[in-house]
N, C-alpha and C positions, 0 to 999 in steps of 0.2 A: 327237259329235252326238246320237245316242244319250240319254246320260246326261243332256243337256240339253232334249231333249223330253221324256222321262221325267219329271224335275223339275218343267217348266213345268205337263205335264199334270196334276201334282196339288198345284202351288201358285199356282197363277194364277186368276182376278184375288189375288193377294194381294202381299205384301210379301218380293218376290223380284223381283232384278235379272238378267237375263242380258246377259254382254258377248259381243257375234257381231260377226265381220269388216264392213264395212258395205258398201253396194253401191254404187252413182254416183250412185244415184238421193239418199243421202244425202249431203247438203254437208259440208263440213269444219265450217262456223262452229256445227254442230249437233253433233260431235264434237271439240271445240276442237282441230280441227287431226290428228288421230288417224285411224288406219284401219279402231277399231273403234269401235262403237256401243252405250250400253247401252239393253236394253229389258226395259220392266218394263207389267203389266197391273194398277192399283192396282184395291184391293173397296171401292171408296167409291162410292151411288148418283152423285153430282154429277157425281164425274171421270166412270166412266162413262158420265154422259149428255152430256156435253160431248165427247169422243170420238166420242160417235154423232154428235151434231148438226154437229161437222167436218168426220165423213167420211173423215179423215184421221190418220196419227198426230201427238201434238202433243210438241212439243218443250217440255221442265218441266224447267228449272233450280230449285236451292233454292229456298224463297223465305225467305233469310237472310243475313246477312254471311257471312263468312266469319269462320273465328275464335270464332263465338256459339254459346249452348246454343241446339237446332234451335228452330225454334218448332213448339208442339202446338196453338196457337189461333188466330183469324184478330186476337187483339189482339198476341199475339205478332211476328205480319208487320208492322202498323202501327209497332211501335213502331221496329225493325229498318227498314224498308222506304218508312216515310211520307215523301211527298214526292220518291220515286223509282219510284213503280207507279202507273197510273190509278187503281187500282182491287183489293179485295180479294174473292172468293166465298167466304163463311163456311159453311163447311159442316160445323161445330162443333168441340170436340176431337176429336183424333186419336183414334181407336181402338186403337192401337198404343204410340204415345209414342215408338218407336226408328226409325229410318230403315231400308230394306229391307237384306236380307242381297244381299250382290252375289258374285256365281259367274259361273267360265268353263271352260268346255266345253278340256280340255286334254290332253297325253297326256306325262307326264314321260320324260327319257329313261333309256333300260331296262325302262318300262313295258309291258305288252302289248298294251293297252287304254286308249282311253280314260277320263277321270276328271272330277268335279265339284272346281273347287279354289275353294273360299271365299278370297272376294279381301276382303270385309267383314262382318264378324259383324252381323247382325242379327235381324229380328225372326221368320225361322226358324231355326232351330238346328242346326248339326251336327247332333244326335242326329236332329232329323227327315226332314234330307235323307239321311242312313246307313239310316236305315226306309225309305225308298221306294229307293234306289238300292242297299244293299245295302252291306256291310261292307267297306273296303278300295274304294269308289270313292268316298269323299269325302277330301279332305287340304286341308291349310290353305296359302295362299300363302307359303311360306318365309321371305318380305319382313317379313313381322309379327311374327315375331322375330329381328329382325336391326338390326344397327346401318349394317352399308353396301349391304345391298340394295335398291333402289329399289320402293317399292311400285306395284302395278297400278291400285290403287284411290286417288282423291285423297284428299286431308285425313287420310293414315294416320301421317304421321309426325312434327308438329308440332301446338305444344299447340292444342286444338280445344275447342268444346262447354264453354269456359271462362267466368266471371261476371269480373268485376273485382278482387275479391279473392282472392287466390292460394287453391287450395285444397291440403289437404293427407289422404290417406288412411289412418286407421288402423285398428288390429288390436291390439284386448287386450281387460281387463277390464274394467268398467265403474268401477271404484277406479282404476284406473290411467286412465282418459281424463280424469274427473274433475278426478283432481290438474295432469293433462298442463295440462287449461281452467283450470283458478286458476291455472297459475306465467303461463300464456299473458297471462289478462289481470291478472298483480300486474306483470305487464311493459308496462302500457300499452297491450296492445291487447283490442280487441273481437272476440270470436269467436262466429261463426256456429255451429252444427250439423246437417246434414243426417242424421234418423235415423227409423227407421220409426216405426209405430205402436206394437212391442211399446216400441220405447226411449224416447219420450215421458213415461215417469213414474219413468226411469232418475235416477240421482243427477248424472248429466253435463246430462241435461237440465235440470233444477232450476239446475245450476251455470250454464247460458248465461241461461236465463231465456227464457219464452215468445215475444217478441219477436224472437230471431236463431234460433230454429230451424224447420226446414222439415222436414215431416213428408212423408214419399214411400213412401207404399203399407205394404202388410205384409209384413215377412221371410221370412213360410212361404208368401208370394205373390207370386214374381219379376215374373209378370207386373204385376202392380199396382204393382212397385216400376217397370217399365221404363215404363210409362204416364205416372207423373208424376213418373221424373228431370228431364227438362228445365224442367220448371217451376217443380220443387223449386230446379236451380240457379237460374234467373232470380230468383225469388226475393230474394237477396240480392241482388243489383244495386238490391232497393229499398229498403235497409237500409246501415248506414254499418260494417259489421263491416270487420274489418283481415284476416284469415282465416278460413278455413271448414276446418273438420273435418269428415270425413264416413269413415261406417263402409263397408265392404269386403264382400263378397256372395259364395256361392259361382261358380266359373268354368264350372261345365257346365251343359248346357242354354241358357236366357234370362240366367240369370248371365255368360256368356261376353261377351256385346252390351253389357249392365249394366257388366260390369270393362271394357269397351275403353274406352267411354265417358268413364266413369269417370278410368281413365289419361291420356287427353287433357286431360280438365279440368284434371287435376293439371300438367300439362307432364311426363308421362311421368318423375317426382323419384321413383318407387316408393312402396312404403308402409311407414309408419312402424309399425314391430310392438315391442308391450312388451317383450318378452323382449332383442331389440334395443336399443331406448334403455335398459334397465334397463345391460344390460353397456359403451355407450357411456357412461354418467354413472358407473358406476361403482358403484353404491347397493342397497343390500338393497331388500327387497321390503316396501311402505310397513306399519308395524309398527298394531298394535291403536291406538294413542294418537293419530298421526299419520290414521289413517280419521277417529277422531272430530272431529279439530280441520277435517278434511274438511267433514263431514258437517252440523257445527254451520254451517259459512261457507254451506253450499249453503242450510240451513234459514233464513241472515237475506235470504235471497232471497223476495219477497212474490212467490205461486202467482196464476200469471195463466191464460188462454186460451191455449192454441198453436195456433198457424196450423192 
């Protein structure tokens, strides 16, 4: 109990969910059915003003399919949403871009003490709720790496936050993604790339071509990459690509939120790492001659604008 006031009191109004038992006074159809209830205090002026003017607390479902990257804009709910809501309050882009971290006040057994257990990585971090609460009372819900244990939190275990075209996550060199994109499309398809700003004048990006790529923040600035993943995936949904390729981010800190995401889009297929395909195909490491014959294919690509 403790450990979650503590919490609330120095990340509230913000992008922190608390799951507490609920009371009578809260209905089931407001907890689908469930004994517990999540509450959260957003730092947005509207939500809070709307909160005042109710008087009451209010009940905020997604505003998204199920299945979709979230939406960060109020064109995003339209598109998602139109024809099933009266009505949308625009109260700009997100400030955040990732949906709140969600914690419950628990006490494992053999524990001494109660504990914060991250039930969904979000847009505060491990790292910051360890800084306020203290080392060894944050832990992760054991469910989130696990194949048969049921998670606490929904939408943790099937592909989520996904576009239409399968995405797939890699991890190598920039010669190796490269080549990975020409055998992709000397096979007929069209591929996407989602890559920061540093990779936008990469050789893989040249390879896809200004039009399928989506630029998402800066890599030495998690935050700015978590801001506009979601928009970076929707993105291709407006584009005819057959797969998207998208680079891999560290896991600690806002990278942690960044990779969960991430893996859902994918359907949880893991990520494809050079050193890995290199020993599945069986193949030396692409030789001097083979770069160039690369390099030349990427240059008869005509240099456009990127997204």
């Amino acid at each position: 109990m403790s450990s979650n006031r503590h919490s609330i009191a120095s990340f509230w109004p913000g992008p922190l969910t608390v799951i507490r038992p609920k009371s009578e006074i809260v209905p089931y159809c407001v907890t689908a059915g469930l004994d517990t209830v999540a509450i959260r205090m957003p730092n947005h002026p509207i939500a809070l003003a709307l909160i005042q003017m109710a008087g009451i607390p209010i009940a905020a479902p997604s505003a998204n399919t199920s299945g979709r990257p979230s939406p960060t804009t109020a064109q995003h709910v339209s598109v998602d949403l139109k024809g099933r809501i009266p009505g949308i309050v625009d109260g700009g882009k997100t400030g955040i871009g990732l949906e709140s971290t969600v914690v419950e006040c628990c006490q494992p057994d053999g524990a001494e003490k109660p504990c914060c257990m991250i039930l969904r990585h979000g847009g505060i971090t491990y790292e910051q709720l360890e800084s306020v609460l203290g080392k060894g009372n944050v832990i992760m819900d054991p469910s989130l790496n696990s194949k048969t244990l049921r998670p606490k939190a929904p939408g943790m275990k099937y592909t989520h936050y996904a576009p239409r075209a399968p995405v797939r996550l890699v991890q190598g060199s920039d010669q190796w993604l490269t080549s990975l994109i020409l055998r992709t499309q000397e096979a007929g398809q069209t591929v996407g790339l989602l890559t920061t700003e540093e990779g936008q004048q990469s050789s893989s990006a040249k390879a896809v071509g200004p039009r399928y790529i989506a630029i998402c923040g800066w890599r030495n600035d998690l935050a700015s990459v978590a801001k506009d993943l979601f928009a970076s995936l929707r993105f291709f949904d407006t584009t005819d690509v057959d797969i998207i390729y998208c680079e891999t981010f560290p896991t600690t800190g806002l990278g942690g939120a960044i990779m969960d995401r991430l893996h859902k889009a994918a359907g949880k297929t893991g990520i494809l790492r050079e050193e890995e395909k290199q020993h599945q195909n069986n193949f030396q490491s692409i030789q001097t001659s083979q770069g160039e014959q690369i390099m030349d294919k990427v240059k008869e690509k005509k240099p456009e604008q990127s997204r």
